[in-house]
mmCIF file as gemmi writes it, N, C-alpha and C atoms, coordinates in Angstrom:
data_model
loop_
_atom_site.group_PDB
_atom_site.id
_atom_site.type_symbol
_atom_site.label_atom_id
_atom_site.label_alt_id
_atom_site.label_comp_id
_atom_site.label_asym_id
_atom_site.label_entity_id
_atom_site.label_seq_id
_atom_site.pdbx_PDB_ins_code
_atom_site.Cartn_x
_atom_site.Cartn_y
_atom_site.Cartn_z
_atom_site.occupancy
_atom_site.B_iso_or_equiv
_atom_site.pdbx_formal_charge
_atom_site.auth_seq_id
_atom_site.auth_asym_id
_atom_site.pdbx_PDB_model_num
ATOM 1 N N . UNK Axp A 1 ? 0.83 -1.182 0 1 0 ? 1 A 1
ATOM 2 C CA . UNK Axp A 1 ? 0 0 0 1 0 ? 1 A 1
ATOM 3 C C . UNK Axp A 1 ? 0.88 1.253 0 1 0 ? 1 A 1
ATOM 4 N N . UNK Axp A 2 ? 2.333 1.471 0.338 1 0 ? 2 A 1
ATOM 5 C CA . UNK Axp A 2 ? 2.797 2.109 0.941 1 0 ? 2 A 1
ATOM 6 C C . UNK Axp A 2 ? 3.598 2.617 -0.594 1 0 ? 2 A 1
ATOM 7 N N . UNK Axp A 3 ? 3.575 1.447 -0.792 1 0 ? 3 A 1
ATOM 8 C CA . UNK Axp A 3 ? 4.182 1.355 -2.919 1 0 ? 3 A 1
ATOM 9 C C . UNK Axp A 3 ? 2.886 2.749 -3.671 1 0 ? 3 A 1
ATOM 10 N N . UNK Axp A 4 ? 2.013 1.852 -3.247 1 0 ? 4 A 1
ATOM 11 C CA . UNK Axp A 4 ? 0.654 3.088 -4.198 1 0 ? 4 A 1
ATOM 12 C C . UNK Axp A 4 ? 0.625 3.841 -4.287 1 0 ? 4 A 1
ATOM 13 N N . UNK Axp A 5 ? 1.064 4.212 -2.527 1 0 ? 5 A 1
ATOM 14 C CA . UNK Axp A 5 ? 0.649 5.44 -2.274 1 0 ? 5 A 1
ATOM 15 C C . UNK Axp A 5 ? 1.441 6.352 -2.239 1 0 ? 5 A 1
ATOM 16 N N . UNK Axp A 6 ? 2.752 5.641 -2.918 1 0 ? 6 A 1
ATOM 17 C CA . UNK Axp A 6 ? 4.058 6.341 -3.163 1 0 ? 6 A 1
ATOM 18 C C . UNK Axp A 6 ? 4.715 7.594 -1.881 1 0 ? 6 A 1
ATOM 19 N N . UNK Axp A 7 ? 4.414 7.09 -0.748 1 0 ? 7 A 1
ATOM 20 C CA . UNK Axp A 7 ? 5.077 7.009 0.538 1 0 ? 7 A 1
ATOM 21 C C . UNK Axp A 7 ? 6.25 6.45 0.892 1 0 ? 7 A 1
ATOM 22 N N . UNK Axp A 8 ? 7.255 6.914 1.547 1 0 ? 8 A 1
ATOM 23 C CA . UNK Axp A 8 ? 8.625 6.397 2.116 1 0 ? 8 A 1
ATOM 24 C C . UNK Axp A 8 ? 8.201 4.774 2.668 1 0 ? 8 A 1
ATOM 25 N N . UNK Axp A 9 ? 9.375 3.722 2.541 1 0 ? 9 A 1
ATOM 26 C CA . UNK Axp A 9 ? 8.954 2.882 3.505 1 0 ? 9 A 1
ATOM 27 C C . UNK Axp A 9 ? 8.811 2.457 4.691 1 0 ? 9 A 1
ATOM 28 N N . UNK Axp A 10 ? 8.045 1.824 5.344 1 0 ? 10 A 1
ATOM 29 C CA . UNK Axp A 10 ? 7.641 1.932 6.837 1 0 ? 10 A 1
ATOM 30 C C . UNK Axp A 10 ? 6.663 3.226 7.348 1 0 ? 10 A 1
ATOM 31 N N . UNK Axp A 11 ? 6.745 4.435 6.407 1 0 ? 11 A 1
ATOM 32 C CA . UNK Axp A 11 ? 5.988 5.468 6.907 1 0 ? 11 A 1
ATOM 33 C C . UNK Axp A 11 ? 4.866 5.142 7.212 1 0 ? 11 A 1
ATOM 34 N N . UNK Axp A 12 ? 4.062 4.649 6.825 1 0 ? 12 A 1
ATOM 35 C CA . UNK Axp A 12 ? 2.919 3.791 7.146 1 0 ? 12 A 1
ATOM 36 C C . UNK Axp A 12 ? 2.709 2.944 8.521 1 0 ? 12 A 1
ATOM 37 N N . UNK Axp A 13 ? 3.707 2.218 8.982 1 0 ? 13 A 1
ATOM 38 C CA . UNK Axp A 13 ? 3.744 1.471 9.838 1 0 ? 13 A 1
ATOM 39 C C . UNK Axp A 13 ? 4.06 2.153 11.313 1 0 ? 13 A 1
ATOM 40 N N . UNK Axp A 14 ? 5.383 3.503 11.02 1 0 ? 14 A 1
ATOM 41 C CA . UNK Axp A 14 ? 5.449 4.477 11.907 1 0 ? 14 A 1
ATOM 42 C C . UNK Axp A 14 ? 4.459 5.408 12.26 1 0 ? 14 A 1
ATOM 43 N N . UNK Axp A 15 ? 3.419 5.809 11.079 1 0 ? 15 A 1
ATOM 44 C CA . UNK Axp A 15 ? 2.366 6.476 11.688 1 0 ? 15 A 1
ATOM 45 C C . UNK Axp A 15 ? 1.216 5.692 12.352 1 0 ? 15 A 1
ATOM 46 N N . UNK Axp A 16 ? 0.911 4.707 12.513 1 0 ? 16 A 1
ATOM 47 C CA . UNK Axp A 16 ? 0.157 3.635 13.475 1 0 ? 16 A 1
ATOM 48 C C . UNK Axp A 16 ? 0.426 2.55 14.133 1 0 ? 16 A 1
ATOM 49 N N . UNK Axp A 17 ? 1.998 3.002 14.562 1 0 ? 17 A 1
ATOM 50 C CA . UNK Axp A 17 ? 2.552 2.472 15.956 1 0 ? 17 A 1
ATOM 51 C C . UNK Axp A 17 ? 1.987 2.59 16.803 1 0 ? 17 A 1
ATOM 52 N N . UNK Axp A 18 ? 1.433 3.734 17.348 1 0 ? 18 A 1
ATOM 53 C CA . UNK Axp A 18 ? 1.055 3.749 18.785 1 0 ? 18 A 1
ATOM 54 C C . UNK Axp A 18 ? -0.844 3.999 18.997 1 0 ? 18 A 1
ATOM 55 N N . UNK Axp A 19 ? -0.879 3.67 17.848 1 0 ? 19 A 1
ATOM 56 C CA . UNK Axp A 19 ? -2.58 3.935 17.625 1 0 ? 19 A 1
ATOM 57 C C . UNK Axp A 19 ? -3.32 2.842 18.018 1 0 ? 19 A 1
ATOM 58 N N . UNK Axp A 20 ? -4.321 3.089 18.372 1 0 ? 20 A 1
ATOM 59 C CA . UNK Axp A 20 ? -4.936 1.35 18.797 1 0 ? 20 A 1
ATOM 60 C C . UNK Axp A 20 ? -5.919 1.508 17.8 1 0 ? 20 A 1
ATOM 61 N N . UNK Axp A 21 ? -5.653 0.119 17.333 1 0 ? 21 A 1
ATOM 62 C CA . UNK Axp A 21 ? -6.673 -0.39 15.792 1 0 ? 21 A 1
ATOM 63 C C . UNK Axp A 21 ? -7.67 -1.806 16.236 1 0 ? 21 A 1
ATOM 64 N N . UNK Axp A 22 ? -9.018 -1.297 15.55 1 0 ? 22 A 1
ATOM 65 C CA . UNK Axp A 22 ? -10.173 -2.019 15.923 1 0 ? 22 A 1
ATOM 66 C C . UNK Axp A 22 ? -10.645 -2.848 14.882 1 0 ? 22 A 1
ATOM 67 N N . UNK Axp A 23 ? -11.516 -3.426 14.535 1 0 ? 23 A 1
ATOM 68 C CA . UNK Axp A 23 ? -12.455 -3.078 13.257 1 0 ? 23 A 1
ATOM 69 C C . UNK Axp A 23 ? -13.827 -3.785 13.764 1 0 ? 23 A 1
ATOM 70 N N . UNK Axp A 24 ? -14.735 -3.513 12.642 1 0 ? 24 A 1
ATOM 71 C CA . UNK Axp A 24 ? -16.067 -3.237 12.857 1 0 ? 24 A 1
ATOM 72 C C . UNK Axp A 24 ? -17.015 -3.973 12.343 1 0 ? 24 A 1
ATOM 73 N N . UNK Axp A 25 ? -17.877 -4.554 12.1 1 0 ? 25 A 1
ATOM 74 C CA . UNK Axp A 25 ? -18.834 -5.419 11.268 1 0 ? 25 A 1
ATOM 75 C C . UNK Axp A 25 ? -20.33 -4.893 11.561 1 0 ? 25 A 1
ATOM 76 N N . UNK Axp A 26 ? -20.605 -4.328 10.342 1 0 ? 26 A 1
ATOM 77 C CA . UNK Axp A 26 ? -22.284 -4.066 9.688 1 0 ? 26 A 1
ATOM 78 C C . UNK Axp A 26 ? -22.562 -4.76 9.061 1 0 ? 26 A 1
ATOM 79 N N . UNK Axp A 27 ? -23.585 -4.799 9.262 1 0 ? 27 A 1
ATOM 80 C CA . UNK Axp A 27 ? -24.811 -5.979 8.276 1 0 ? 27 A 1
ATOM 81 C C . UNK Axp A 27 ? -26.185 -5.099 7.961 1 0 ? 27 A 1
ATOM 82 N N . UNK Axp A 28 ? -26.418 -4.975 6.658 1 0 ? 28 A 1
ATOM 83 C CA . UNK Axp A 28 ? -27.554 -3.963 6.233 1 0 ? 28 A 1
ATOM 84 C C . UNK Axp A 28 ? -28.59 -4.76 5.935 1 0 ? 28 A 1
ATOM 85 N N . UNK Axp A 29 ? -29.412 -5.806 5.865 1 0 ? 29 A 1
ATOM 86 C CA . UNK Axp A 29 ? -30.305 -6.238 5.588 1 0 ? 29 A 1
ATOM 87 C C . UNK Axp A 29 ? -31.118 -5.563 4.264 1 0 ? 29 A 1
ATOM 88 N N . UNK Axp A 30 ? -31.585 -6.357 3.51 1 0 ? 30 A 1
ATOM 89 C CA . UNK Axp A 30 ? -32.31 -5.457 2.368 1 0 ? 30 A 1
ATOM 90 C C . UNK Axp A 30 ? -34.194 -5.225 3.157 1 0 ? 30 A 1
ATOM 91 N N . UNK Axp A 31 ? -33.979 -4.089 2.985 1 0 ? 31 A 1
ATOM 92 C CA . UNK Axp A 31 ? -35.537 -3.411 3.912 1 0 ? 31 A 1
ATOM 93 C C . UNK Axp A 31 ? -36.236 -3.815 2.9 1 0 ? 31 A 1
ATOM 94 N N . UNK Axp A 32 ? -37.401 -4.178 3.348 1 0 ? 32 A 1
ATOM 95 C CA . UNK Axp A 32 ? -39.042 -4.865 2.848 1 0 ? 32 A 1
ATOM 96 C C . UNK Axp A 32 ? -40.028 -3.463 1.954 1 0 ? 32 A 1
ATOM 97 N N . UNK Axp A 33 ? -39.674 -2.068 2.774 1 0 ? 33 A 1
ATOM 98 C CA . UNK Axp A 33 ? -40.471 -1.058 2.29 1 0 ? 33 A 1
ATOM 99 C C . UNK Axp A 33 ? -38.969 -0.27 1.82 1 0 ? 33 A 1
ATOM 100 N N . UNK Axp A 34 ? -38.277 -0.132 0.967 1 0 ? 34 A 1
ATOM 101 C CA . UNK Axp A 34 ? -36.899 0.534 0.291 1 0 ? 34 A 1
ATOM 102 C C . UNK Axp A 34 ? -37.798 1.864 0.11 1 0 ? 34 A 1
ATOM 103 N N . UNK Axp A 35 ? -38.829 2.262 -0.196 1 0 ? 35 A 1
ATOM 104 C CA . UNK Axp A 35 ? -39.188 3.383 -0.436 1 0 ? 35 A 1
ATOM 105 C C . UNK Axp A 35 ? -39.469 4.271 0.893 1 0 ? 35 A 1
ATOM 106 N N . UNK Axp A 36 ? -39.366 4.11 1.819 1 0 ? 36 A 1
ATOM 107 C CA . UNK Axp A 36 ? -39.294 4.213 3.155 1 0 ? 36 A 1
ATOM 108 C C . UNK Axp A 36 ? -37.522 4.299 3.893 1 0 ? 36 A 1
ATOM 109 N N . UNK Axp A 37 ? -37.087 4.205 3.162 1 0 ? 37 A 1
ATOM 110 C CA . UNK Axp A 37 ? -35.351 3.888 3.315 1 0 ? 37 A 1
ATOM 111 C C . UNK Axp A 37 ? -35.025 5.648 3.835 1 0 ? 37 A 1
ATOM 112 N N . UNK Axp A 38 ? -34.389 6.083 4.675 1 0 ? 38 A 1
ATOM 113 C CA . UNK Axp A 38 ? -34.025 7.768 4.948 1 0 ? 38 A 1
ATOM 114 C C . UNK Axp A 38 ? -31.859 7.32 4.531 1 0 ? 38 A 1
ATOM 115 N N . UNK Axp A 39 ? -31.531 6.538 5.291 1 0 ? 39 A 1
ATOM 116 C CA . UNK Axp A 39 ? -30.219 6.436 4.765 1 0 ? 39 A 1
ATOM 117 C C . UNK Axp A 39 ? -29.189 6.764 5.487 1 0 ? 39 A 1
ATOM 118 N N . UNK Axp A 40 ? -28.176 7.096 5.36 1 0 ? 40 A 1
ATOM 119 C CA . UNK Axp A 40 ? -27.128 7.4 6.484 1 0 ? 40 A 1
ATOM 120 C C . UNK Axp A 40 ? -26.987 9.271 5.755 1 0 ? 40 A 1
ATOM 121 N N . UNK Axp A 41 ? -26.647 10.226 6.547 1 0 ? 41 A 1
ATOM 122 C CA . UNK Axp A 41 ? -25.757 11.374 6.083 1 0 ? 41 A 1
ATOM 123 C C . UNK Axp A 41 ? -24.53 11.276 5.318 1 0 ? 41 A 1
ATOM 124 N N . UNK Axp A 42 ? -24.481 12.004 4.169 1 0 ? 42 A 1
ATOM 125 C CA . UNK Axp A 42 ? -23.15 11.948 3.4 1 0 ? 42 A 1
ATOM 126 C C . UNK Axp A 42 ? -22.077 11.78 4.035 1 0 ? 42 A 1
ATOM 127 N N . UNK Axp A 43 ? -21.182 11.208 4.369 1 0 ? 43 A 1
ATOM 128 C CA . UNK Axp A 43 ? -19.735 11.57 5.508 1 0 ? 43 A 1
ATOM 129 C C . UNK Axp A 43 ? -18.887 10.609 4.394 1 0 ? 43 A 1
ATOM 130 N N . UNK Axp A 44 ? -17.445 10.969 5.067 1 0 ? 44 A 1
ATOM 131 C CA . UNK Axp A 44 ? -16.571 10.078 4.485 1 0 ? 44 A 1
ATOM 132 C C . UNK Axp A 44 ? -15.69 9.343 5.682 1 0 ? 44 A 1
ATOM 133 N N . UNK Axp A 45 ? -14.964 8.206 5.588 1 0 ? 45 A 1
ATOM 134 C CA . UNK Axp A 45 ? -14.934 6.953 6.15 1 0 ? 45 A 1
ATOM 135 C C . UNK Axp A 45 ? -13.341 7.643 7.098 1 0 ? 45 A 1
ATOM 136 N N . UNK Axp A 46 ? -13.661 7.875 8.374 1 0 ? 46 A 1
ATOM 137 C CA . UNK Axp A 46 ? -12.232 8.364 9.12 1 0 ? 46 A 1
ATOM 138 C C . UNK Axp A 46 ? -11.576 7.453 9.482 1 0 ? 46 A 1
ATOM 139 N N . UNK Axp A 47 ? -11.989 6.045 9.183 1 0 ? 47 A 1
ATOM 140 C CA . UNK Axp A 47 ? -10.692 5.288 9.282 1 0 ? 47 A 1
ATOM 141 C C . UNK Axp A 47 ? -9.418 5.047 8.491 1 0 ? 47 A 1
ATOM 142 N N . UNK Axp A 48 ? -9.11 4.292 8.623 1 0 ? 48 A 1
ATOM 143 C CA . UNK Axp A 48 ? -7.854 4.33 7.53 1 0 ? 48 A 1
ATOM 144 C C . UNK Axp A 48 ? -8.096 3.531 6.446 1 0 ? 48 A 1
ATOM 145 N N . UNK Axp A 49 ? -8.993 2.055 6.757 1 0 ? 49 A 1
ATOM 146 C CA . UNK Axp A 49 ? -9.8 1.199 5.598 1 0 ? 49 A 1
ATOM 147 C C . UNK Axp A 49 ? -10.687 0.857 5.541 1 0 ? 49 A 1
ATOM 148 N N . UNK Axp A 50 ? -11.583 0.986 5.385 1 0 ? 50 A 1
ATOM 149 C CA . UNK Axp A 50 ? -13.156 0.353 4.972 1 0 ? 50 A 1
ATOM 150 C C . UNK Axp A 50 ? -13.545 -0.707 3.643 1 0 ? 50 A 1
ATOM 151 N N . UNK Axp A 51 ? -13.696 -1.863 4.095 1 0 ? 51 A 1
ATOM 152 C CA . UNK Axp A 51 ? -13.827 -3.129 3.513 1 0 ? 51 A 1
ATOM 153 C C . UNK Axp A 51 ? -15.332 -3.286 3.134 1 0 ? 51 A 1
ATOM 154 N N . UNK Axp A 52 ? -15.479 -3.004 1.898 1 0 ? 52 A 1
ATOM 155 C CA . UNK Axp A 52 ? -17.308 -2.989 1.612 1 0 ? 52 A 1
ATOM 156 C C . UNK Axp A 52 ? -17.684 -4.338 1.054 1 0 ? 52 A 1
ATOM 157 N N . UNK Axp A 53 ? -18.319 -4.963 1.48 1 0 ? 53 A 1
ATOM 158 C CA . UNK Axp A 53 ? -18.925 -6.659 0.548 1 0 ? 53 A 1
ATOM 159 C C . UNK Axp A 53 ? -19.952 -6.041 0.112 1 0 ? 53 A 1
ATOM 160 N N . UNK Axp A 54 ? -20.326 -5.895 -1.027 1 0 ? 54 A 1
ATOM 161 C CA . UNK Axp A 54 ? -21.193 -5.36 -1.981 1 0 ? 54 A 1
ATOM 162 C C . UNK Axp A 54 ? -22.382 -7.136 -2.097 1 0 ? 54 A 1
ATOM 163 N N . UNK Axp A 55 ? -23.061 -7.216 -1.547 1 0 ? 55 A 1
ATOM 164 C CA . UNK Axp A 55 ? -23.631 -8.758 -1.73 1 0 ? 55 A 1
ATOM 165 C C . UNK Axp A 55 ? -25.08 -8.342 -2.228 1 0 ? 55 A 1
ATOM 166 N N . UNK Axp A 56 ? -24.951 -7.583 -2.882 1 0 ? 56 A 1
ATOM 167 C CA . UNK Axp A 56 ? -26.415 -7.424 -3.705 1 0 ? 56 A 1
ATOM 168 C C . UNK Axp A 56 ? -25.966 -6.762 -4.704 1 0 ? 56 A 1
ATOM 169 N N . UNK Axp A 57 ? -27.496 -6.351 -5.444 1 0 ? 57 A 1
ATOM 170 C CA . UNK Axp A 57 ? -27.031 -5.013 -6.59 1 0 ? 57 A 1
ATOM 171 C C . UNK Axp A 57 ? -27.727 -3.803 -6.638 1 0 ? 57 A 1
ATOM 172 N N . UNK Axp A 58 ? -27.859 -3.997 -4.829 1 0 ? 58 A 1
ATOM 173 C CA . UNK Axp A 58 ? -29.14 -2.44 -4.722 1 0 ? 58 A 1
ATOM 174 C C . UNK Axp A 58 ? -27.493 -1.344 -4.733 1 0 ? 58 A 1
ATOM 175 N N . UNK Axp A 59 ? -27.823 -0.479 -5.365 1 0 ? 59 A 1
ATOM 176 C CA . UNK Axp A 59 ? -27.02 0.566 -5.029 1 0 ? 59 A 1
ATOM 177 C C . UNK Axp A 59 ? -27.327 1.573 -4 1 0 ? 59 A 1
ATOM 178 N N . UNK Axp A 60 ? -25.985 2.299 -3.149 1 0 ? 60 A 1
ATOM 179 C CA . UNK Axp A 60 ? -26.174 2.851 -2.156 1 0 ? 60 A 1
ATOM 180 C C . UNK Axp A 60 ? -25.032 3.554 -1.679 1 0 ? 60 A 1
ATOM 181 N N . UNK Axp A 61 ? -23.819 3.242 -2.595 1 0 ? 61 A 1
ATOM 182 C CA . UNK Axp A 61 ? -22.308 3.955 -2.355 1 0 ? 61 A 1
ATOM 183 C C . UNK Axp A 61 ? -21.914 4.318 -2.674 1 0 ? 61 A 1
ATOM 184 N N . UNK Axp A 62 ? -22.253 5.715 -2.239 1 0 ? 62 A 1
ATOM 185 C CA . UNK Axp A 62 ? -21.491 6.95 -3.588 1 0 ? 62 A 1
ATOM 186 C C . UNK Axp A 62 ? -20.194 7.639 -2.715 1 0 ? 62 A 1
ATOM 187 N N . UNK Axp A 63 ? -19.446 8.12 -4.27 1 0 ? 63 A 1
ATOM 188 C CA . UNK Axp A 63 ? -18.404 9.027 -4.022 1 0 ? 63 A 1
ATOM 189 C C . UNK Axp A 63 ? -18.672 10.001 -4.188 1 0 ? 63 A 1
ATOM 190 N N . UNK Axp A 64 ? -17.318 11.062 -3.285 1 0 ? 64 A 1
ATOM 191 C CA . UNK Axp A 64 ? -17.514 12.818 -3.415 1 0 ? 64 A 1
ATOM 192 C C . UNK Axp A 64 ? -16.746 13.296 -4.627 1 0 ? 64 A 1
ATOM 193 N N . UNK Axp A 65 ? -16.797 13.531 -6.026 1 0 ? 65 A 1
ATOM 194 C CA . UNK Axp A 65 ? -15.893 13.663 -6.966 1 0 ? 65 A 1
ATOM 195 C C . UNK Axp A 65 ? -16.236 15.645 -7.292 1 0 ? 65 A 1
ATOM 196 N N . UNK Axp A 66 ? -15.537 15.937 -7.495 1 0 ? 66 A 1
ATOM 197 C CA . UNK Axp A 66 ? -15.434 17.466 -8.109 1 0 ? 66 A 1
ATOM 198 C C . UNK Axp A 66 ? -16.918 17.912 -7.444 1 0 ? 66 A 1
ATOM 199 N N . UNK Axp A 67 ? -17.018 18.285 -6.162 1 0 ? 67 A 1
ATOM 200 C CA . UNK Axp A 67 ? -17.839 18.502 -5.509 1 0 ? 67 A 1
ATOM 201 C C . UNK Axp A 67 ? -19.347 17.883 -5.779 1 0 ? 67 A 1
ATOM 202 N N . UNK Axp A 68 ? -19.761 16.58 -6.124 1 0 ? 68 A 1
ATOM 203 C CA . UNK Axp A 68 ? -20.934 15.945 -6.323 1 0 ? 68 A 1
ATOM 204 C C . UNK Axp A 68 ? -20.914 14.684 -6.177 1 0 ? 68 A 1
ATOM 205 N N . UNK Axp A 69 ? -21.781 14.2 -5.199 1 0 ? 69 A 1
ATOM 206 C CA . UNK Axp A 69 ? -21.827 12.796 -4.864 1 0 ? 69 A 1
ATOM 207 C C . UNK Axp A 69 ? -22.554 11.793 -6.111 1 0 ? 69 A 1
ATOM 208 N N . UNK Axp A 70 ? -21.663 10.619 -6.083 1 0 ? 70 A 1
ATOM 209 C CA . UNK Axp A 70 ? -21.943 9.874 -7.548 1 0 ? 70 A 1
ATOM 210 C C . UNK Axp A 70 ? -22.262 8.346 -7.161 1 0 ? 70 A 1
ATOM 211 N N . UNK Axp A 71 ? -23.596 7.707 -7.538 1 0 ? 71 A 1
ATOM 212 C CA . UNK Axp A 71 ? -23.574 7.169 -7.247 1 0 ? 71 A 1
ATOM 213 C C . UNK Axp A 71 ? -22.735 5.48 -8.111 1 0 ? 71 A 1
ATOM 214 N N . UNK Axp A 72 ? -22.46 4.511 -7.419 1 0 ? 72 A 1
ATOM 215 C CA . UNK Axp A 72 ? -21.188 3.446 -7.984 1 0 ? 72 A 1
ATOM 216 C C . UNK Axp A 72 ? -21.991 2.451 -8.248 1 0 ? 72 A 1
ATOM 217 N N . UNK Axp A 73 ? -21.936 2.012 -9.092 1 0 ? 73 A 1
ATOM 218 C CA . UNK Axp A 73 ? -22.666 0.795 -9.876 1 0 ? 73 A 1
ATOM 219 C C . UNK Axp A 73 ? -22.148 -0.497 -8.966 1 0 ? 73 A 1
ATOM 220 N N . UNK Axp A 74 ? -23.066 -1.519 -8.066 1 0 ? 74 A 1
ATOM 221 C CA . UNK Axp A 74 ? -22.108 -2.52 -7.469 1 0 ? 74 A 1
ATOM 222 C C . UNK Axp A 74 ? -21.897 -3.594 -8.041 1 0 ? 74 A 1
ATOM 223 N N . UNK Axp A 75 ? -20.692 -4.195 -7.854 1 0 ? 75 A 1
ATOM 224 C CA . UNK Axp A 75 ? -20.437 -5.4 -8.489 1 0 ? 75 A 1
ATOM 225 C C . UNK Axp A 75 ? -20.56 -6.325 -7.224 1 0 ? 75 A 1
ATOM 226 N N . UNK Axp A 76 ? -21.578 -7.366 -7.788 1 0 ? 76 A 1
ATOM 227 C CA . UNK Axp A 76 ? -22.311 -8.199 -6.663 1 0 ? 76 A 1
ATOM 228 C C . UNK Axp A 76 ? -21.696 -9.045 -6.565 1 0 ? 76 A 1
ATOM 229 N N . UNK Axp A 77 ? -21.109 -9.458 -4.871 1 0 ? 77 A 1
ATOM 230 C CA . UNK Axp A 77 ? -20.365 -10.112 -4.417 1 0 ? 77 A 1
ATOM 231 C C . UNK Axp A 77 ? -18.829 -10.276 -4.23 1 0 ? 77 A 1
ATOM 232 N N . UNK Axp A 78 ? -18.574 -8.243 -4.457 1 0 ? 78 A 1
ATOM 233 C CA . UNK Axp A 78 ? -17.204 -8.289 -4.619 1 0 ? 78 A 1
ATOM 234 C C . UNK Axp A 78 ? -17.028 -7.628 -3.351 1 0 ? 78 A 1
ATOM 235 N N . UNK Axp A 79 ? -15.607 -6.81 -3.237 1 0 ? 79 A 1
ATOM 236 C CA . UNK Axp A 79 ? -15.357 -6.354 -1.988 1 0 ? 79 A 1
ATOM 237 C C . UNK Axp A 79 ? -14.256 -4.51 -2.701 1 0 ? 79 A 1
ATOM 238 N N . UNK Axp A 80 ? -15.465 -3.785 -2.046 1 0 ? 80 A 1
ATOM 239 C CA . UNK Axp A 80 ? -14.549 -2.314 -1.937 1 0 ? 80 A 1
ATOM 240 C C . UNK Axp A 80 ? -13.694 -2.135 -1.404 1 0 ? 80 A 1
ATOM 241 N N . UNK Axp A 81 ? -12.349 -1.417 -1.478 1 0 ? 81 A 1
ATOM 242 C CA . UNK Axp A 81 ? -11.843 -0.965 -0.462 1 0 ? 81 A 1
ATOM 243 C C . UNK Axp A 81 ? -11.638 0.636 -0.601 1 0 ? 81 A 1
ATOM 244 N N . UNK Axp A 82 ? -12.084 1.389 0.412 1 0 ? 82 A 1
ATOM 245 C CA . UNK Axp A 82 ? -12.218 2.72 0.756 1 0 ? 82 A 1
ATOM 246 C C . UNK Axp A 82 ? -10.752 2.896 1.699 1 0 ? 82 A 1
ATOM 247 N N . UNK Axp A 83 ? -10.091 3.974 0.596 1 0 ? 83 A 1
ATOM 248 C CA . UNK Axp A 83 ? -9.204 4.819 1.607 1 0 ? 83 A 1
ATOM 249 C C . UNK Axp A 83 ? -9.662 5.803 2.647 1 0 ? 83 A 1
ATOM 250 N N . UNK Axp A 84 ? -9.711 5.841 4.413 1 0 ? 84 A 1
ATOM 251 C CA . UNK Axp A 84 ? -10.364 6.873 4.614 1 0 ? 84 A 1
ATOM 252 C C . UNK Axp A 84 ? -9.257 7.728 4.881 1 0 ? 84 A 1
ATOM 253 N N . UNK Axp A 85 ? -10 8.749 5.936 1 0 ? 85 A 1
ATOM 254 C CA . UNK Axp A 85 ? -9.473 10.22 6.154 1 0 ? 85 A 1
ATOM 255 C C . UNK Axp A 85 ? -7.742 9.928 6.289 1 0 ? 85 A 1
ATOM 256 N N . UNK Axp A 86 ? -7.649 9.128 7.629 1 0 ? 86 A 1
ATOM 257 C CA . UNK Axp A 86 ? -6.312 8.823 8.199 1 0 ? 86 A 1
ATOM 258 C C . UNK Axp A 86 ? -5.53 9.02 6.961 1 0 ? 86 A 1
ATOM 259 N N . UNK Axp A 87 ? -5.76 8.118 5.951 1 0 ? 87 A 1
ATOM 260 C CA . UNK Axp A 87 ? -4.864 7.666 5.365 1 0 ? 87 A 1
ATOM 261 C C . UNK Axp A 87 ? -4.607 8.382 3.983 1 0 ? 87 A 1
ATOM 262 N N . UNK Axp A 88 ? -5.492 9.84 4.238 1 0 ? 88 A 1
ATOM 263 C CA . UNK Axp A 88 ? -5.817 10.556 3.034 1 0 ? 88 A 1
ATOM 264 C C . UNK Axp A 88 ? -4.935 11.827 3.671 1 0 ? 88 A 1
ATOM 265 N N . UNK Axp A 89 ? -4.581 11.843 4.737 1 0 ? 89 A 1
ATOM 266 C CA . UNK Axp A 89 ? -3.805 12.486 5.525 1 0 ? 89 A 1
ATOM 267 C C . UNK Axp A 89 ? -2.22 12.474 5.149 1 0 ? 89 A 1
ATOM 268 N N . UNK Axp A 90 ? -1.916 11.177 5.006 1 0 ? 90 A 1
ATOM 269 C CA . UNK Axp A 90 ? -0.331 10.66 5.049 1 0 ? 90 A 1
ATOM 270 C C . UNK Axp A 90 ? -0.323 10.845 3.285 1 0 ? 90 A 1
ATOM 271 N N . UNK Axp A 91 ? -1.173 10.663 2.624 1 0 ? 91 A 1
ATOM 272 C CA . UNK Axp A 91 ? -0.429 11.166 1.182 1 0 ? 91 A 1
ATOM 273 C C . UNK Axp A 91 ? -0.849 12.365 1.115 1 0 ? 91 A 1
């Protein structure tokens, strides 16, 4: 990652030495009334990775590109990975 992101080596590893790292598991269920759906607030992901399993083909995950949120066509049964803030920081 550290290659990609065309960062020194180890810089990566030195900036979350002393950080304590968690992770998280959601499960969205597909809702019965979708037209009834309100949704989460636009935000972007302050961790450092966010691992999306796309296991349907309802769409629902958009990006912020040249100031307008877009929504991403899913490819069913694959897996996103979202750079967040942290790590939007170090490049």
């Amino acid at each position: 990652m550290e290659k990609a992101l065309k960062v020194e080596p180890n810089e990566m590893l030195e900036s979350f030495d002393d950080i304590n790292q968690s992770m998280r598991f959601n499960y969205y269920p597909p809702c019965p009334q979708p037209e009834n759906v309100i949704g989460l607030n636009p935000h972007s992901d302050a961790a450092a990775l966010t691992i999306l399993l796309q296991a349907s083909d309802i769409e629902g995950l958009q990006i912020r590109k040249d100031g307008q949120w877009i929504s991403i066509k899913p490819l069913t049964n694959a897996f996103v990975i979202n750079i967040g803030d942290i790590l939007e920081v170090i490049d």
